[in-house]
KEDOMAR-159059 format. One record per residue (C-alpha): residue in three letters; x, z, y. Coordinates in pm, whole numbers, padded with zeros to 5 digits, always signed. Layout:
ALAXZY;...
***
This chain:
UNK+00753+00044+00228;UNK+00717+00142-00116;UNK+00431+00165-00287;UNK+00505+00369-00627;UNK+00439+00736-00640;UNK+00513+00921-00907;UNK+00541+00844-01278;UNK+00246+00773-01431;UNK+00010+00610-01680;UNK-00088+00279-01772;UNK-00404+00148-01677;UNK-00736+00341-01892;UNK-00974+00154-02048;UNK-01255+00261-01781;UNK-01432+00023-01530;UNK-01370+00282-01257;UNK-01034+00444-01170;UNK-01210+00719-01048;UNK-01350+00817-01416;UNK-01089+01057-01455;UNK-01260+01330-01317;UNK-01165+01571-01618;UNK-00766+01533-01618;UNK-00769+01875-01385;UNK-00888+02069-01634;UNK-00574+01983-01938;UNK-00352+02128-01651;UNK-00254+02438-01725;UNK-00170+02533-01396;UNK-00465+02502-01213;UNK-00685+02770-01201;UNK-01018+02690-01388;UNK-01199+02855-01183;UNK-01035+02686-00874;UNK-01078+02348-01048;UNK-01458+02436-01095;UNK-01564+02526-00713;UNK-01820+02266-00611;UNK-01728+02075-00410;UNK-01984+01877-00119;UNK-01987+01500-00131;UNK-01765+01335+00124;UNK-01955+01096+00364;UNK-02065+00786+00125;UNK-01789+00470+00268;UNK-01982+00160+00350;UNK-01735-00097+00154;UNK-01963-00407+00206;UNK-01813-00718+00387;UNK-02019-00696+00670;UNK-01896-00335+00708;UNK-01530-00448+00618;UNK-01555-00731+00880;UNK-01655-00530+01155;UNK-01333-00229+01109;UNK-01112-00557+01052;UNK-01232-00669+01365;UNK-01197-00364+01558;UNK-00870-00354+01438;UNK-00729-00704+01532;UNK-00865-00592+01899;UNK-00528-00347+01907;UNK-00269-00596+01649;UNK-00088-00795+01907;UNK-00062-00448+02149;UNK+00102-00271+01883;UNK+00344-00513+01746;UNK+00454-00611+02107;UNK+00506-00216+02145;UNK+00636-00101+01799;UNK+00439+00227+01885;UNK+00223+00423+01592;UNK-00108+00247+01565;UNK-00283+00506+01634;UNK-00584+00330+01758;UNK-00613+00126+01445;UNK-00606+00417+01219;UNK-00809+00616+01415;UNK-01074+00288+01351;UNK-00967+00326+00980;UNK-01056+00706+00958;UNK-01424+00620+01146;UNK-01490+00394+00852;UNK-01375+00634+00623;UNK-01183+00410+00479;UNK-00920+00675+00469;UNK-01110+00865+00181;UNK-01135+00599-00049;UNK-01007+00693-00402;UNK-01088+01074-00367;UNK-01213+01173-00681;UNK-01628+01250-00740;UNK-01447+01612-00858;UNK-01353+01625-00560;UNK-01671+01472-00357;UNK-01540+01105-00319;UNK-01649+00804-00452;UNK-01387+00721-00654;UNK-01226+00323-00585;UNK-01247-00008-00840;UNK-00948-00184-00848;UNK-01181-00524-00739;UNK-01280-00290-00407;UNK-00929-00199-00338;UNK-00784-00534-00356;UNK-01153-00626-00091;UNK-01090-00356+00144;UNK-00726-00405+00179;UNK-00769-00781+00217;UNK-00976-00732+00557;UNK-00811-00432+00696;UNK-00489-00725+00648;UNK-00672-00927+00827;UNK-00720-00706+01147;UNK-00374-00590+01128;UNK-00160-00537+00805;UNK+00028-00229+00983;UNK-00241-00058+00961;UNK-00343-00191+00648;UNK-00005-00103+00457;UNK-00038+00267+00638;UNK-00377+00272+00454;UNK-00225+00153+00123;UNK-00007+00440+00089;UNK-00307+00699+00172;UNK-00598+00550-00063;UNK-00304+00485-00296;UNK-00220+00886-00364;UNK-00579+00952-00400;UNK-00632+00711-00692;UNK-00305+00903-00851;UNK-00456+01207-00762;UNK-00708+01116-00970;UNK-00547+00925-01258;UNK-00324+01190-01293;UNK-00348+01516-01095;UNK-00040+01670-00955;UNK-00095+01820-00650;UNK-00141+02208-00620;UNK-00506+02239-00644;UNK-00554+02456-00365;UNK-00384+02227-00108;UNK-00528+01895-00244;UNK-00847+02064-00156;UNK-00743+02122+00226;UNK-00646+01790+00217;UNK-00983+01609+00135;UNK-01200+01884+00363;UNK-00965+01780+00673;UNK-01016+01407+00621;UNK-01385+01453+00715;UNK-01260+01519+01031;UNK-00925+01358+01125;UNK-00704+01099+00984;UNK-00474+01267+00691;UNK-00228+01008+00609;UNK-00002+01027+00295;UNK+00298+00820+00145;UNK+00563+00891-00152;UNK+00880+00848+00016;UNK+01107+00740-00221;UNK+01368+00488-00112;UNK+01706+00573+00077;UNK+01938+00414+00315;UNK+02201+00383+00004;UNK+02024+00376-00283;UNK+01793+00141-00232;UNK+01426+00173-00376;UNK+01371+00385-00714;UNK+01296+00030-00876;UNK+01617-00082-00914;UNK+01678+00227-01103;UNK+01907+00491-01055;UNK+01861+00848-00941;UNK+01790+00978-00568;UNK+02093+01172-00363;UNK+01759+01359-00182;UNK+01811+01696-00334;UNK+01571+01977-00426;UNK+01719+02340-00521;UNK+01575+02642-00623;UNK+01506+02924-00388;UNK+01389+03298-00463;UNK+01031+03172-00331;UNK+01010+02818-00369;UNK+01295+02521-00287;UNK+01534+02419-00032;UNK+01480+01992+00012;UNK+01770+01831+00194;UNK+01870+01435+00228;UNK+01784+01082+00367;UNK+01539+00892+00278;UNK+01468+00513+00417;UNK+01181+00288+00459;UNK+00925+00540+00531;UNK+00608+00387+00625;UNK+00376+00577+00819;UNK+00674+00852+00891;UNK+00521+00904+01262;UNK+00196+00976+01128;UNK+00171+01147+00806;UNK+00025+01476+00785;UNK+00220+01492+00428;UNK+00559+01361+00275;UNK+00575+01339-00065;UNK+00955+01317-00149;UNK+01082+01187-00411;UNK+01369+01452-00479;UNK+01615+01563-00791;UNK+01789+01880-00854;UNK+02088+01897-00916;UNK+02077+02026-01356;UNK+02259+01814-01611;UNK+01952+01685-01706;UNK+01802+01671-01361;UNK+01422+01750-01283;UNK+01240+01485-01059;UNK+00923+01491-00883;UNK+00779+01418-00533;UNK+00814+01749-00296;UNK+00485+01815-00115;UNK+00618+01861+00236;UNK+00342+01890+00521;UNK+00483+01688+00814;UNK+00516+02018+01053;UNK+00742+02220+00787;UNK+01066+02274+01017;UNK+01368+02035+00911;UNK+01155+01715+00934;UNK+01340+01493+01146;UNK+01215+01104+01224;UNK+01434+00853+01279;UNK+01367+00533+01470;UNK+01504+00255+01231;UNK+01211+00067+01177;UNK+01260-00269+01424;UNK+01179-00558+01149;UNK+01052-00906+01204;UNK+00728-00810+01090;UNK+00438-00551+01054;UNK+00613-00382+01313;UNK+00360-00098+01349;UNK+00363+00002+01065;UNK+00599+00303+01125;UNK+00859+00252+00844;UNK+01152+00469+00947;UNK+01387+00682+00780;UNK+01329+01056+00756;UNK+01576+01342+00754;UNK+01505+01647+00557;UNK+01728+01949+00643;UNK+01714+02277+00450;UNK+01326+02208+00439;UNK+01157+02496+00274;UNK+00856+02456+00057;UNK+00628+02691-00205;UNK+00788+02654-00527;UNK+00411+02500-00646;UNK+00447+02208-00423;UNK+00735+02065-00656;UNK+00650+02000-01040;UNK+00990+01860-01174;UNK+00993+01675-01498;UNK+01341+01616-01675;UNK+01525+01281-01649;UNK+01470+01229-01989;UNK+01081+01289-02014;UNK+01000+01058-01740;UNK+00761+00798-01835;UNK+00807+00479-01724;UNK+00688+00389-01387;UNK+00466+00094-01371;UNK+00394+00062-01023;UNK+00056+00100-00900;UNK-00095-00173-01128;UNK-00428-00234-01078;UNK-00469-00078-00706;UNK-00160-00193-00633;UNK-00281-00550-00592;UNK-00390-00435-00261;UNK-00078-00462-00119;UNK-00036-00849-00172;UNK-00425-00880-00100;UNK-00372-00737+00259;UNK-00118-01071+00306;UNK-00371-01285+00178;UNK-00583-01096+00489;UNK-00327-01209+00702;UNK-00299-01583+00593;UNK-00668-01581+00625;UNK-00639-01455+00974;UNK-00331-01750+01007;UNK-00626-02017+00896;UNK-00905-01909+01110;UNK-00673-02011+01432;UNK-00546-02286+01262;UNK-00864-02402+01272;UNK-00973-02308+01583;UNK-00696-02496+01726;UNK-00690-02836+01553;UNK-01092-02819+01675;UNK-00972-02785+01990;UNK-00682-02981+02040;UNK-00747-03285+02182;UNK-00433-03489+02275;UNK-00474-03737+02586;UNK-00297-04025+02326;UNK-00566-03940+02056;UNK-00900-03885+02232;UNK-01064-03676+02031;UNK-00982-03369+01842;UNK-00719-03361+01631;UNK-00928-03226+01320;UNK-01047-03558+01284;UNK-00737-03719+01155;UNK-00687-03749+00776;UNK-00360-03561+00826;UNK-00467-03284+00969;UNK-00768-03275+00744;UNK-00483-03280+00436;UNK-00339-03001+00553;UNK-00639-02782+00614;UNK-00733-02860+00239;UNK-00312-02753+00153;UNK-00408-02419+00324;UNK-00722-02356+00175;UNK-00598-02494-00154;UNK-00291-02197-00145;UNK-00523-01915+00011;UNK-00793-01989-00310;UNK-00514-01993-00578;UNK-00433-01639-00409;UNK-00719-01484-00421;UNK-00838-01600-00746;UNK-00551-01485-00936;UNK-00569-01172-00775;UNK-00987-01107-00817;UNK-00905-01239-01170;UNK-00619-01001-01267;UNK-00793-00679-01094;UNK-01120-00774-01303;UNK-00938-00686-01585;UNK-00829-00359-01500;UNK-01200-00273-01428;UNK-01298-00393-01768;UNK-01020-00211-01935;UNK-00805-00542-02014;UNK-00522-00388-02156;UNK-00325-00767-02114;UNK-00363-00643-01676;UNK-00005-00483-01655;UNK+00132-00760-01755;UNK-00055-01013-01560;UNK+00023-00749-01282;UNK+00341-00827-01278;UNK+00315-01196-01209;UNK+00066-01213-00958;UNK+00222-01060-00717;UNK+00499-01297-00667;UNK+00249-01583-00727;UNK+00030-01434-00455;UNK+00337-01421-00203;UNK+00445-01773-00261;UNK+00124-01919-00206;UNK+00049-01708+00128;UNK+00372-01768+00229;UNK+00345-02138+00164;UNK-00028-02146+00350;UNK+00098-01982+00711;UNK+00397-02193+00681;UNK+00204-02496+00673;UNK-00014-02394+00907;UNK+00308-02369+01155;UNK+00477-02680+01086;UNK+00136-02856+01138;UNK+00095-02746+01478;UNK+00453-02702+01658;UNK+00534-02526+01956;UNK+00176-02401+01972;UNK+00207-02197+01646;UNK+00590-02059+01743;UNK+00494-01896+02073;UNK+00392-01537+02129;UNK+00088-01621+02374;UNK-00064-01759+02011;UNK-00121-01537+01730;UNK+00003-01777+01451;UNK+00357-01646+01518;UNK+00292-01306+01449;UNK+00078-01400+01144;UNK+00432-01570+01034;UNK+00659-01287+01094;UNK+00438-01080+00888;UNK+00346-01256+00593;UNK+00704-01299+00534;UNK+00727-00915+00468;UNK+00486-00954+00119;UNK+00774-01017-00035;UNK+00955-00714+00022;UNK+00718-00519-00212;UNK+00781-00407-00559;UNK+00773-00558-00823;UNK+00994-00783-00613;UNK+01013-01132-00737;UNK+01318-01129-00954;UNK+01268-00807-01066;UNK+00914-00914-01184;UNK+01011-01243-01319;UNK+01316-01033-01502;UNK+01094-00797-01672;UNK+00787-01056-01747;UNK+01054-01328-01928;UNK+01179-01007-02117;UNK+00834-00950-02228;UNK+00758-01292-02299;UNK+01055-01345-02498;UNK+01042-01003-02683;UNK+00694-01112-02812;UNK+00781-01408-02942;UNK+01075-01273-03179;UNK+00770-01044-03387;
***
């Protein structure tokens, strides 16, 4: 379930994250001439709430089916890809319509609402094309088949990165997934874990090592029909259980030596995270607490005990804890609107407010759907209500990176660092 790609910049001083439509052409390896093809504009994506609403709601039709089932949500990305939600954060260069953090953090929000599988699955996709864009990688040639086959179908991707030993690339460390040199391009073999959207991507993007004293690293480009791709079925969490994240087995998988750009151990830059589109992925919880309130609400209006007479929102305690709720789910969403309007103005303080919103975001969403449970009882613990499933997968915010320690860790550091100068 990782959300890092590859190593990359800090945040630009530019109110869109799509303004870096001219980073293709310091590359030397892309043809300028490639790089300069027009390109015709993508479909413009209708990003307003109303439109949001609607896909959220289309989605939430299909939530319950698929976490009963476990089975690739293909009718909520399907619903996605209509909206062309899918093509958010392709580059103008490219003919998109680039992404704001502040509309990234929106969008992902409501899609959470519907259904956070499908949400997380569209994470990983809008979340390459903002890289793309940052801070092209991709052979030119085959990022452009990718955006001309998302006007037509859904074309998910995701930077697999973590493995069943290792653990995520957070933690530090380097990857046993191996990449070695062939006479006409490389030879990718190992295991990687927590793979989200494995059953449906049309491209992995491995996070691999060769094997050199000073090792290169770099995601692989590996289209999801290359021979040697081999799914496993691991995935069977409490929550978001749709969402597809298995392992994946790469055997003697065979690639063109442009689709992996290694960079030595000791050039990487350091990797911080998404940053400001990477508030998305605790937005799409506060999309699920949100969907946790509404039947919350619904219920105490409805719930009319024979010993009480009346509904049950009437009482002063049940009042209190509607306010708790809305009190947590405001907190939320304010520090998260407020530390994404900074990356959009170019706040260069956002990385490190980054880093401790996201556990502040978790805790209160967390907090609001619990309270929303213990309010209600054995209504809110049984499967024929949704509230349940709301709880199972809020709890899985907090499997995210930065996790919380590691955040807290590296934001005391920081803290404490700047007060010794």
């Amino acid at each position: 379930m990782s959300v890092s790609s590859r190593s990359q910049t800090g945040p630009a001083d530019r109110s869109d994250l799509s303004a870096a439509g001219s980073a293709a052409a310091d590359r030397p390896d892309i043809d300028p001439a490639a790089a300069g093809r027009p390109v015709a504009a993508l479909p413009v994506v209708d990003v307003s709430d109303d439109a949001l609403a609607q896909t959220s709601a289309r989605l939430a039709l299909t939530a319950e089916e698929y976490d009963r089932s476990a089975e690739f949500p293909w009718k909520g990305v399907q619903a996605v890809h209509d909206a062309g939600l899918l093509r958010l954060g392709i580059a103008p260069r490219y003919g998109g319509q680039g992404l704001s953090a502040t509309d990234s953090v929106r969008v992902l929000q409501w899609l959470g609402r519907g259904d956070p599988s499908v949400a997380l699955i569209t994470a990983m996709t809008i979340f390459q094309h903002v890289l793309e864009d940052i801070d092209p990688w991709w052979p030119e040639d085959l990022y452009r088949t990718v955006v001309d086959d998302s006007r037509r179908r859904p074309v998910l991707l995701n930077a697999i990165r973590a493995e069943p030993e290792w653990g995520a690339p957070a933690r530090g460390g380097l990857p046993a997934t191996k990449i070695q040199r062939t006479a006409t391009g490389w030879l990718l073999n190992g295991h990687k874990g927590f793979a989200t959207s494995s059953e449906g991507l049309a491209y992995h993007l491995v996070w691999a090592a060769t094997e050199d004293p000073d090792p290169l690293l770099a995601h692989a480009v590996v289209p999801a029909d290359t021979p040697g791709i081999e799914i496993v079925r691991t995935w069977d969490h409490l929550g978001l259980r749709a969402s597809s994240t298995h392992d994946v087995i790469y055997t003697d998988v065979e690639i063109p030596f442009e689709n992996f750009r290694g960079v030595p151990l000791s050039e990487q830059r350091a990797d911080p995270g998404l940053g400001a589109v990477g508030l998305g992925v605790p937005a799409l919880y506060i999309g699920v607490a949100r969907a946790a309130q509404e039947f919350f609400l619904r219920f105490a209006n409805e719930r009319v005990p024979t010993s009480l007479g009346r509904p049950i929102a009437t009482t002063e305690r049940i009042q209190t804890i509607a306010g708790e709720i809305e009190a947590q789910l405001v907190q939320a969403e304010e520090i998260v609107y407020g530390v994404v309007r900074r990356f959009d103005e170019g706040d260069p303080s956002a990385s490190q407010r980054f880093l401790v919103a996201k556990p502040l975001v978790v805790r209160a969403v967390v907090t609001a759907v619990q309270t929303a449970v213990a309010a209600i009882g054995n209504p809110g613990l049984t499967r024929h209500n949704p509230l349940e499933r709301h709880l199972r997968d809020v709890y899985c915010a907090r499997v995210h990176p930065p996790q919380e320690d590691s955040a807290l860790l590296l934001a005391g550091r920081q803290t404490l660092t700047a007060a010794r100068c």
